[in-house]
Each structure stands twice: as structure tokens, then as C-alpha cells.
N, C-alpha and C positions, 0 to 999 in steps of 0.2 A: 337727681343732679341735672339742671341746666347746662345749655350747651354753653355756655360761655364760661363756666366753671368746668366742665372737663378739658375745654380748650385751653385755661390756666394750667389745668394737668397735665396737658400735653405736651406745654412748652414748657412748665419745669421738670418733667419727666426728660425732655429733649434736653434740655440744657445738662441734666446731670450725666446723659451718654458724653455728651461732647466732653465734660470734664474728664470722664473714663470712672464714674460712677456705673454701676450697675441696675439697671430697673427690669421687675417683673411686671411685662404688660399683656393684655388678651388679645387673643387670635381665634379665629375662628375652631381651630380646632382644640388646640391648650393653652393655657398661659404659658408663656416665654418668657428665660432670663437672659435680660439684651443687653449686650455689651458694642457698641465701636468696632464693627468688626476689623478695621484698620489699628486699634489699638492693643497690641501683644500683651501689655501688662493691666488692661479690663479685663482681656479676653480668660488673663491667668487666674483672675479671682472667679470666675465663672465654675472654670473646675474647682478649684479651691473650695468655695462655697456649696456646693453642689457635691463634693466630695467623689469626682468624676475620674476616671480612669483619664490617664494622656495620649491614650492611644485610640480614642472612640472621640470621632470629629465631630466640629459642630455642624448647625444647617444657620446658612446666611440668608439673612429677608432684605428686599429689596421693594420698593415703592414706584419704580419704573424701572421701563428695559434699556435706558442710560445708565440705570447702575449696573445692570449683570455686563456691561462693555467692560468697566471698572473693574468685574470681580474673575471673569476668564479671556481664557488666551486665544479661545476658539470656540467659533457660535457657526453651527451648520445650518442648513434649511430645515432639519429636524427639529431641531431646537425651537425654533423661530414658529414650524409649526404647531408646537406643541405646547408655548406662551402663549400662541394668540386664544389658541382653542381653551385652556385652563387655569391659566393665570389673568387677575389673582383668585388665586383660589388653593384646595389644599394639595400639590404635584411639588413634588422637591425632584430639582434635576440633577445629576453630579454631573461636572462638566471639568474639561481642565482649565487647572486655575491659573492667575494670572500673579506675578511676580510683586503685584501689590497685598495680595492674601498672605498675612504671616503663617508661619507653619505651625503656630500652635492652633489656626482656625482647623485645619486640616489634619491635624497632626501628623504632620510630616507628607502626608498623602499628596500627590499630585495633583489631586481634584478638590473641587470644592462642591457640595450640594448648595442648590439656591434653589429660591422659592418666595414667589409675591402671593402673602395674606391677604385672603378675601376678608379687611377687617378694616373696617373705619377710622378706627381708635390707632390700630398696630399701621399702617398706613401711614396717617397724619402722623405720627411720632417718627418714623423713619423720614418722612420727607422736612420735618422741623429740625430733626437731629442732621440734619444733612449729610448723611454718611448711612453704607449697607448696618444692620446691627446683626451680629451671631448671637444665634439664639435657642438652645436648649430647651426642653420642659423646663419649670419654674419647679422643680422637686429635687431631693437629694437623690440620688443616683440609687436607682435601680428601684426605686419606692414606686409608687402611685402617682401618675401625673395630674398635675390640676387643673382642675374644670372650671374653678372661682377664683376669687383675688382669698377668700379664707382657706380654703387648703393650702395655698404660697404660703399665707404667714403663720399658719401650723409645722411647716416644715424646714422655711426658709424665713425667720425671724428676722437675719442679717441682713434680708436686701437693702439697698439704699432707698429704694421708693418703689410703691407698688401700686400701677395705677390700675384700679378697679374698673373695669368693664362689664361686669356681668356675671353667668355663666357664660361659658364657651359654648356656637352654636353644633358643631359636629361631633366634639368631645373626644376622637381619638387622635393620634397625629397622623401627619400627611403621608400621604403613599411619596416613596422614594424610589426613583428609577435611576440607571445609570444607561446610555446610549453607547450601542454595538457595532461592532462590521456588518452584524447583520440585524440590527433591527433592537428593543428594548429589555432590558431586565429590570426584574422588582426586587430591589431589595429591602424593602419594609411594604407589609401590604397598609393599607388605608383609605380612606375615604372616597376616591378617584379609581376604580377597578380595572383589573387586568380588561375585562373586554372595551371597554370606554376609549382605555389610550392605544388597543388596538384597530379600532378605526381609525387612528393617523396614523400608526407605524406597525410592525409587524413585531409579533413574540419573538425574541432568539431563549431558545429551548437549550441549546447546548454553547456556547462557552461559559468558560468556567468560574466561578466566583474565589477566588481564594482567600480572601482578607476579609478584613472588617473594614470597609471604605463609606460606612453610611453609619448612622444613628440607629441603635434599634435591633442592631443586628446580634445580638451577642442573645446567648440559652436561656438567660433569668435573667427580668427584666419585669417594670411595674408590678411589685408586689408589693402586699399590703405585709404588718410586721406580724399580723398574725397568718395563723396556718392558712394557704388558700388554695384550693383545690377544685378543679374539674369534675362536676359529676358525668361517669362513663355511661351510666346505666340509673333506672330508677334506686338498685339497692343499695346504699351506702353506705358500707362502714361506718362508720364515724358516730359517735351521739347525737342525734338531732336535738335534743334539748339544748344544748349548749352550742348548738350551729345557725348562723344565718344564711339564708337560701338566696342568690340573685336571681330572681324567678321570670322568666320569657314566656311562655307556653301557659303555664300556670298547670301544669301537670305533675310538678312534681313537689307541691306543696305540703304535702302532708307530714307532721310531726315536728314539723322545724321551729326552733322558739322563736326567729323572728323571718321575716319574706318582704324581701323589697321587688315590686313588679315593674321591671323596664321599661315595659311595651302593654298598653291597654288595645293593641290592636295588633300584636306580633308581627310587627316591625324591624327588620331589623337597622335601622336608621336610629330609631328612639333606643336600639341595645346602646348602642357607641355610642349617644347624646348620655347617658345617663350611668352606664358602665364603671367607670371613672369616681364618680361621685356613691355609687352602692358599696364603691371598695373601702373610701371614707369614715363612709357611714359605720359599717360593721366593725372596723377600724378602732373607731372612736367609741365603740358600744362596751360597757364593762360587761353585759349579761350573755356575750358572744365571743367565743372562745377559738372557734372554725369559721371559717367563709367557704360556703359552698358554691360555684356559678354553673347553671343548667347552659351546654355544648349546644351550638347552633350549626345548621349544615352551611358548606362552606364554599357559597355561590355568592359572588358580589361582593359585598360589605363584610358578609359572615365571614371569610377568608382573614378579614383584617383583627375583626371581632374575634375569632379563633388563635390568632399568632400572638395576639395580647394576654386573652385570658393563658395559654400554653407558657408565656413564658412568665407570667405572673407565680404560677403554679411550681416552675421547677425546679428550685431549690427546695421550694415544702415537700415537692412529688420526692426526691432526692432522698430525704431524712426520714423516709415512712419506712 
């Protein structure tokens, strides 16, 4: 595709947010389904379509730091330092919102998570559409999020327009923080790691979390429809004939009827790039019955890579 024809795509992808149509478009980390975050009843087909709990908020994208004035009530020098440092890129901040955020963005919540895509495509669409967009994974709830514009129309047939980008270049979603009395908390790990954002601000270890105020946060979450499970250990229960392997290390290969390798370099960067898309894959495969994914130790990225595959796993973990 020519730039002058994604550019058409752009601005009829923009034009259809501004009607209060819905479009799944790419971000560096997953596809997003983007609705007018100013508009209550886009924002309603979102869950609707998506078949989304109303109580699990969205995250709102933003194309500059005029629109986060727009989207909260209060922006400290924390804030401020911690956009210049990582935005755009993948940090979702929750911050409190402002009295233009519907309460379905939020659901009901006082805060709102934002966050500017390190993404060309996702970028120029927010800035054509002239308005923040709320924006979810492009998947139905609690399934496997999408890395392509073909896993959206696997999943999400309904969307009004899906504009193709690619694959996704980081493949998991953004690490989300919410800011303390004393310093940050994670509440969804991702691509952006605890010691990274603690060079601008300090960990707060203890207060307490008690809700669900971010994306991501709930026990099970991105699972494939078939069984998916964590290997603990090399010995596996399970029949390996009829299991496909997410294989990292490439140790743990043996016996399995099919092996998709994340990392030709054990990486864990190429896990999250590709993670996502092995879950598809198995997914989609009639001769695989199990998804098995080999457990990464959980320094850096691994942390995030760990809280996806764990929650991927625990409703299947649940029924064994």
C-alpha cells in the first residue's frame, strides 16, 4: 500500500470516528477498537461489540499533550515528567478525569487511563479525527488480543472499518500506572518496566489497590478457546501428540505435535512481538487440541510476558 492510499484510509477511518462509527486500527502494541472518546453512545457499542464487562474501563489515545488538558482535571509535574520521557509510546497513565470524560469511558471511575501510541498510522487518525479515541484491544473480551488487522476480522467481523497496518511492532499492551502520595504503581505490567519508570519517579510498595481502575486487571484474561496452560516444569501432563508447544528456550520440545519458536535468539522482546499471534495460530489449528507456553523468569518484559500468559491460562488452570 502507497502512502497516499493509506492516507485515504485514514481519513475515511477519521471521518467514520467522528460520525460515532467504530474502527479497529494499529498501535504499536495491539490493534485498537476506537470510538470518539467524547461520544457515550460509540463508546457504548464498544462494549457491546466486544462483549465487555461495564465495569472494566477503557484506555483513551491521545495525539498530543492538548488533548490530555481536554481529558483530566489535574496534571502534576509527575505527569509531565513522565510524557516527555515515554510518550508516545506504550505507558498508560490514569490520572483524574475531567468532567468532559463520559462515565461510560471510565466506568463510573474518577480517573481516566491515557496514553500517546508510538504509531504513525494510530497517531494520524487521532489527529484527522479531531477528538481523543477510547480504545480497547480490537478482540471480544477476555479472548486473545490482536497483533494484525486478520485476527480483528476473525473475531470482530462487526467492526465498521478496519484499517490495516501491519503486525503490531511490540505485540503486548501498554504497561499502566496509576500515580501516588508517594511515588507509582503498576497496575498491568508491559512493555515499559517497573525499573525504567523508576528512574523518574519512585515505586510506592504499599498503598493499596482495591478495585479494578485499569484494563487488564481482572484473573482471566487473553485466552485462547482452546485449553491453555503454563508449563511448570519439563513433565507435562497432558498428551503431547495432540498439544502445541509456545517454545522460548527450545528445551522443551520434545514430543509435541506442533512447536512455534518465539525467539531465535532468546529474547524476551521477540516473546511479546510474537506471543499473541502463537496463541492464534494454535487457535486456528484443527490437529491441536492443548496450547502449551514454556514460563519465562520475570525480570523486565518477562514480568509482563508472565501476567498475560497466567492470566491467559486461568480459567483452563480452574477446570483441570
Amino acid at each position: 500500500m502507497d502512502n497516499i492510499e493509506l492516507l485515504k484510509n485514514i481519513e475515511f477511518a477519521a471521518r467514520l470516528i467522528r460520525e460515532g462509527k467504530l474502527v479497529a486500527f494499529p498501535t504499536e502494541t495491539v490493534y485498537g477498537l476506537g470510538a470518539n472518546a467524547f461520544n457515550p453512545y460509540a463508546v457504548a457499542r464498544i462494549f457491546e461489540i466486544k462483549e465487555r464487562p461495564s465495569f472494566d474501563p477503557l484506555i483513551v489515545h491521545i495525539a498530543d499533550l492538548a488533548q490530555l488538558k481536554l481529558l483530566v482535571s489535574r496534571i502534576d509535574e509527575r505527569t509531565m515528567k513522565l510524557a516527555h520521557k515515554f510518550w508516545p509510546g506504550p505507558l498508560t497513565i490514569v490520572l483524574p478525569k475531567s468532567e468532559k470524560v463520559p462515565d461510560i469511558v471510565s466506568s463510573g471511575l474518577p480517573t481516566v487511563g491515557i496514553r500517546m501510541p508510538d504509531h504513525r498510522i494510530a497517531l494520524e487518525l487521532i489527529r484527522r479525527a479531531g477528538c481523543p479515541i477510547a480504545a480497547p484491544s480490537a478482540n471480544k473480551f477476555g479472548h486473545i488480543s490482536p497483533t494484525t488487522a486478520d485476527h480483528v476480522r476473525k473475531q470482530l467481523p462487526e467492526v465498521d472499518y478496519i484499517l490495516d497496518g501491519g503486525k503490531t511492532d511490540i505485540g503486548i499492551e501498554s504497561t499502566v500506572i496509576r500515580l501516588t502520595e508517594y511515588g507509582f504503581q503498576i497496575l498491568r505490567y508491559g512493555a515499559i518496566t517497573q525499573e525504567e519508570i523508576e528512574e523518574i519517579i519512585p515505586m510506592d510498595p504499599t498503598t493499596h489497590i482495591d478495585k479494578i481502575s485499569a484494563p487488564g486487571m481482572m484473573k482471566s484474561h487473553y485466552s485462547p478457546r482452546k485449553m491453555f496452560l503454563v508449563a511448570s516444569d519439563h513433565s507435562i501432563a497432558i498428551d503431547k501428540s495432540k498439544a502445541g508447544l509456545i517454545s522460548f528456550t527450545g528445551n522443551m520440545e520434545e514430543g509435541f505435535r506442533k512447536v512455534i519458536k518465539v525467539s531465535d535468539r532468546c529474547d524476551l522482546r521477540d516473546y511479546a512481538v510474537n506471543m499473541y499471534e502463537a496463541m492464534h495460530r494454535f487457535e486456528d489449528d484443527n490437529d491441536i487440541e492443548v496450547i502449551i507456553a514454556e514460563p519465562v523468569a520475570e525480570v523486565g518484559i518477562g514480568r509482563a510476558i508472565m501476567d498475560r500468559l497466567r492470566k491467559a491460562e486461568f480459567s483452563w488452570k480452574q477446570k483441570r
